[in-house]
N, C-alpha and C positions, 0 to 999 in steps of 0.2 A: 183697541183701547189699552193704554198702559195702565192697569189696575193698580200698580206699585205706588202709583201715588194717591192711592185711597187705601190703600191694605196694607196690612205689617204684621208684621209675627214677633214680639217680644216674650218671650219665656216668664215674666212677673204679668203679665195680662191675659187671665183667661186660661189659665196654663197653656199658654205658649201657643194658644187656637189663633188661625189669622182674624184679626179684628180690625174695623175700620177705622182710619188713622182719626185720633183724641174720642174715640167710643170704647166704650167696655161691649160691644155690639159685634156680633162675630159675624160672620160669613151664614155660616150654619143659622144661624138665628134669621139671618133673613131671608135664604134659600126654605128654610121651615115655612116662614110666613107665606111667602109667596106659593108655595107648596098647597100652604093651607087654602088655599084661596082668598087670601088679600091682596088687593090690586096694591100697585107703587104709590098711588095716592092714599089710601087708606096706613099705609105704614109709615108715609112722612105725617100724615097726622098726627097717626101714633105717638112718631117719633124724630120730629120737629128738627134735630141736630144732624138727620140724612137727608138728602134730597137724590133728584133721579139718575144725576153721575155714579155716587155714591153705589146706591141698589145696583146699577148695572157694570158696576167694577167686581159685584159679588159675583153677577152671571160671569162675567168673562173670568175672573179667577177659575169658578169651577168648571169653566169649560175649559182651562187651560189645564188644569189638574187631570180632568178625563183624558183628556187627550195624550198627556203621557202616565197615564195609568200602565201595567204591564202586569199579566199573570205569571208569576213564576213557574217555569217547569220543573 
């Protein structure tokens, strides 16, 4: 999935947190939800202006992040 066209990083939004493109709705915010135990329908409920692309551009974002995570030596 190309997550870049659901996510952005502008520095006046969220300080500069990736947020999903025309939401003040960050990554973290939905990785939290779903963390919490809210399924992807219970948070388009929520929050009407995401739908299931959306949430899963959040997952593949931070799976792309992990993936090149590195511990400095």
């Amino acid at each position: 999935m190309n997550y870049s066209n659901y996510i952005s990083i502008n520095s006046n939004i969220r300080f500069g947190k990736p947020t999903i493109n025309g939401t003040r709705i960050t990554v973290y915010d939905v990785l939290g939800w779903l963390a919490s135990g809210m399924s992807i329908e219970q948070i388009i409920s929520d929050f009407p202006e995401l739908n299931e692309e959306k949430i899963k551009a959040c997952l593949a974002f931070a799976a792309d992040r992990e993936h090149k995570f590195k511990i400095a030596s």
